[in-house]
C-alpha positions as CSV (number, residue, x, y, z in Angstrom):
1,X,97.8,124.0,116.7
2,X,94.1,123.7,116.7
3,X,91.8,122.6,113.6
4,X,90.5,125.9,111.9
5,X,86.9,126.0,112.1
6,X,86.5,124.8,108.6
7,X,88.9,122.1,109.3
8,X,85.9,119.2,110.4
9,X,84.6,119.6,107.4
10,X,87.9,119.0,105.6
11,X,88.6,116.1,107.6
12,X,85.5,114.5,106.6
13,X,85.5,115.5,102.9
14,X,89.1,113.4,102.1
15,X,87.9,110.9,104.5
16,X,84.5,110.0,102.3
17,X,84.8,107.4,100.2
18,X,83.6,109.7,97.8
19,X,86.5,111.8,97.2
20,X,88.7,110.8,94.2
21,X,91.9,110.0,95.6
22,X,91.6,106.2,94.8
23,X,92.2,104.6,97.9
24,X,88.9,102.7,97.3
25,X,91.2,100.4,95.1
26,X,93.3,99.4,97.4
27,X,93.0,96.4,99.8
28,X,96.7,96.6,101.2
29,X,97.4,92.8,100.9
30,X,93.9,91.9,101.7
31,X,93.3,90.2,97.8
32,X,96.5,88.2,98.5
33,X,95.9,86.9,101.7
34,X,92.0,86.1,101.1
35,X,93.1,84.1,98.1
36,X,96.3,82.4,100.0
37,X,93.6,81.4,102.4
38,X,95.1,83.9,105.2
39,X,92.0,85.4,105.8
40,X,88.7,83.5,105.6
41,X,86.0,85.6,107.5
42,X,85.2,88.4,109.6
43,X,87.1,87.5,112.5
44,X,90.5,87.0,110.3
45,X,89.6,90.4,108.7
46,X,89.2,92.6,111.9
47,X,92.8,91.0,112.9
48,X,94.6,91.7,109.6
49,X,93.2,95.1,109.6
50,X,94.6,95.9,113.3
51,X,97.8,94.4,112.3
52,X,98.1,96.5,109.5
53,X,97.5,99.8,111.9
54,X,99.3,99.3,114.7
55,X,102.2,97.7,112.8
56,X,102.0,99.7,109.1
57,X,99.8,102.2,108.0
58,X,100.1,104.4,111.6
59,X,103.9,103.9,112.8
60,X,104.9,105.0,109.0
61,X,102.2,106.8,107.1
62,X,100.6,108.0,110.2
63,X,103.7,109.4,111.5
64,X,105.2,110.8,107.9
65,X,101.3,112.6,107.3
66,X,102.0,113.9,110.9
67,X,105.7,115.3,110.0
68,X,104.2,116.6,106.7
69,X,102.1,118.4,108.3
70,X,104.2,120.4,110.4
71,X,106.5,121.1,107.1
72,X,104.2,122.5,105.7
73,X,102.6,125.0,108.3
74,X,106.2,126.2,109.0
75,X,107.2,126.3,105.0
76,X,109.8,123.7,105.2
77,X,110.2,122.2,101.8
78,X,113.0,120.5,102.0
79,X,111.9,118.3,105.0
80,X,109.2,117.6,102.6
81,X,111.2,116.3,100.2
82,X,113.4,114.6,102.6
83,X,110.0,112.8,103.9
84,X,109.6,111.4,100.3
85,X,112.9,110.2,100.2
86,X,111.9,108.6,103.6
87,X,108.7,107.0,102.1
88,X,110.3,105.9,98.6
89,X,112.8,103.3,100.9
90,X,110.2,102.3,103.5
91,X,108.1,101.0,101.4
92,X,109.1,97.4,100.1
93,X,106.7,96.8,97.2
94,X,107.2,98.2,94.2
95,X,103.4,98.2,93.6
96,X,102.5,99.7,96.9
97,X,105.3,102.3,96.0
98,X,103.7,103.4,92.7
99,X,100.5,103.6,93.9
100,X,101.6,106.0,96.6
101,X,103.4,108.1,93.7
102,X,100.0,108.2,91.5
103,X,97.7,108.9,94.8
104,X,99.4,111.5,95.8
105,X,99.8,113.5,92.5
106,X,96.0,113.2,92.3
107,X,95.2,114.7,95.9
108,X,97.6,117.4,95.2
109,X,95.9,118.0,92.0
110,X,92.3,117.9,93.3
111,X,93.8,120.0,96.2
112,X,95.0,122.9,94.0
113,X,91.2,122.6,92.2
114,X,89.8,122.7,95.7
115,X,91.6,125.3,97.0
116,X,91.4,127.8,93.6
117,X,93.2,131.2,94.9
118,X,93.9,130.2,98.2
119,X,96.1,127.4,97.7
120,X,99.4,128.4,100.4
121,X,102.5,129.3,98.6
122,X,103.8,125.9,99.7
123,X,101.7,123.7,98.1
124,X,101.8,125.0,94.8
125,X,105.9,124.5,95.5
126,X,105.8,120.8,96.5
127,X,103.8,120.3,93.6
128,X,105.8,121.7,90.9
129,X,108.8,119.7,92.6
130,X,106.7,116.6,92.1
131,X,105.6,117.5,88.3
132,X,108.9,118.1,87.9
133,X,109.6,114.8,88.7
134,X,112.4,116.5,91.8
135,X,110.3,114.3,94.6
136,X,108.1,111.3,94.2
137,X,105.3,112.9,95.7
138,X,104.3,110.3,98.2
139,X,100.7,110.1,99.8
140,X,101.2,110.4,102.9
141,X,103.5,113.5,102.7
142,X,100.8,115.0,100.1
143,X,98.1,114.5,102.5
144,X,100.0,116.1,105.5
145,X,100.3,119.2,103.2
146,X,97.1,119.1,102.2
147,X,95.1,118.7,105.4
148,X,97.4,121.6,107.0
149,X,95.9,123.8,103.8
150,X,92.6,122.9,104.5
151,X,92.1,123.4,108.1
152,X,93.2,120.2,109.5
153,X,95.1,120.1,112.8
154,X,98.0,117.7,112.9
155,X,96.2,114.7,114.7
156,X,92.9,115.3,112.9
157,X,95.2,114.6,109.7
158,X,96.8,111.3,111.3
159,X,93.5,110.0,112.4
160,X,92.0,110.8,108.7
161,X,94.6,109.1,107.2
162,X,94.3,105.8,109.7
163,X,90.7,106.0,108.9
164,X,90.4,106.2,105.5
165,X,92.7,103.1,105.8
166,X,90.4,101.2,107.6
167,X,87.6,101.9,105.1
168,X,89.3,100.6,102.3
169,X,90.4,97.5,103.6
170,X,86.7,97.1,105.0
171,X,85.2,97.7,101.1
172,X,87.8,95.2,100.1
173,X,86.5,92.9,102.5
174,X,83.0,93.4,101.4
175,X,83.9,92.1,98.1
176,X,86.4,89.2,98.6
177,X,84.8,87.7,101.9
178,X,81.2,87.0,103.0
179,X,80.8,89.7,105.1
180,X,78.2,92.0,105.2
181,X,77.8,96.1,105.7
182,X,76.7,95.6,109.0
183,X,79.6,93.4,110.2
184,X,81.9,95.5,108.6
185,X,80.2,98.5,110.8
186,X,80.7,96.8,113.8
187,X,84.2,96.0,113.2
188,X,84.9,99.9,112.6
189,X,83.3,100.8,115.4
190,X,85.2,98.2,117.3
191,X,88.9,99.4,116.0
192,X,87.6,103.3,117.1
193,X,90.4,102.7,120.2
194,X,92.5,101.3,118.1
195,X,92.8,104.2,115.7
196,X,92.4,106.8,118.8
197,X,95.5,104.9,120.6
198,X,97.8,104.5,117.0
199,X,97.0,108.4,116.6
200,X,98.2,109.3,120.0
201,X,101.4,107.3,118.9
202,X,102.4,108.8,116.3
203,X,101.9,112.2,117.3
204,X,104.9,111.4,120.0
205,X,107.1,110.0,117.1
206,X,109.9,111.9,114.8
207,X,110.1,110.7,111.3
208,X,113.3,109.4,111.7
209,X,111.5,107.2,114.3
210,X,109.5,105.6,111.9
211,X,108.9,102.5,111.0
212,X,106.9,99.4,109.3
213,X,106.6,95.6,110.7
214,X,103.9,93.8,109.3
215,X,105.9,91.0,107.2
216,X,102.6,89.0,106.5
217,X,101.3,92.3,104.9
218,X,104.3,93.1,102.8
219,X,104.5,89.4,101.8
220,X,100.9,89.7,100.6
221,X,101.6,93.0,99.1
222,X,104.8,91.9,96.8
223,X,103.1,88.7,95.8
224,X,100.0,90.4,94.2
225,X,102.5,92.3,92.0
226,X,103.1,88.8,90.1
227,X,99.6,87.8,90.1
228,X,97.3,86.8,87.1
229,X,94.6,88.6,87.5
230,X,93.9,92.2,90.0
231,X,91.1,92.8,91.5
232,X,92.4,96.0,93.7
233,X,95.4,98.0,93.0
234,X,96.9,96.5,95.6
């Protein structure tokens, strides 16, 4: 299916940095990794951040957002929920678990404010199951919803969601390294194939074909649960 007319606009309002859904705290192993001495400057930077698409972010939550998507615009709850289920074991660390759980419930939340008397029948169902507490309510599977109700096509949802990745490993950067906004600029501009090429990707995958393998990430990611002191979330 096509985006609705409507649905460029949609894609960039959850992509802006401005919309609450809280991925601005998140540096996906970055605060680890800088502080492990991983990752040092830009050039370390731009490589964790295509690591962590093309081996994390887009072959699972690229391809579950992608799944959710289709879910919804058929009215399939249960895959929904089967999705979540999906989500709640692929993801190793606790922390990055929880945070999917709370980010999630917020978009769905802002979504239902959004949407006021339009909301599709669907997405008032998936989240009552996850107030319920029937279904963790995972991100990615709340964004595929989400963007379907807003106007999204499927791969303009994908490509959202790898983007808004990117962004908030970049603002991490900004803070823990000594790079600047214009470096940081370049090195989105730079990844643009990257994201275009991990998009095409997962549109061609089934859910059950998903998958995560970026070890130095999830490493990171589990160790920052025990640390002293948190900058990001995680």
């Amino acid at each position: 299916m096509r985006d609705r007319p409507d649905g460029f606009l949609g894609a960039l309002q959850l992509a802006d940095s401005f919309f609450p859904s809280g991925a601005y705290a998140l540096s996906h192993g970055l605060e680890t990794a800088v502080e492990d001495g991983r990752v040092g400057d830009a050039a370390g930077l731009e490589a964790w951040l295509r690591a962590l698409i093309a081996g994390q972010i887009g072959p699972l939550d690229g391809v579950v957002v992608g799944a959710a998507w289709e879910a919804s615009a058929v009215g399939a709850i249960d895959r929904l929920l089967s999705l979540d289920r999906w989500l709640e074991a692929g993801r190793l660390a606790q922390e990055g678990r929880a945070v999917s759980r709370r980010m999630g419930r917020r978009l769905l939340e802002t979504a239902r404010c959004l949407l006021a008397d339009e909301v599709p029948p669907l997405l008032d169902a998936y989240r009552a199951a996850v107030r319920a507490g029937e279904t963790p309510g995972h991100h990615p599977v709340a964004f595929g919803v989400v963007g379907e109700a807003m106007g999204l096509g499927r791969a303009s949802a994908i490509a959202v969601t790898l983007y808004s990745a990117a962004t908030s490993v970049l603002g991490a950067g900004l803070r823990l390294l000594r790079v600047d906004h214009e470096t940081s600029q370049a090195i989105l501009f730079r990844l643009q194939p990257v994201l275009a090429a991990t998009t095409r990707r997962c549109l061609d995958l089934s859910w059950q074909d998903s998958w995560s393998a970026c070890p130095e990430a999830e490493i990171c990611a589990m160790r920052h649960e025990r640390a002293s002191r948190h900058l990001f979330a995680t």
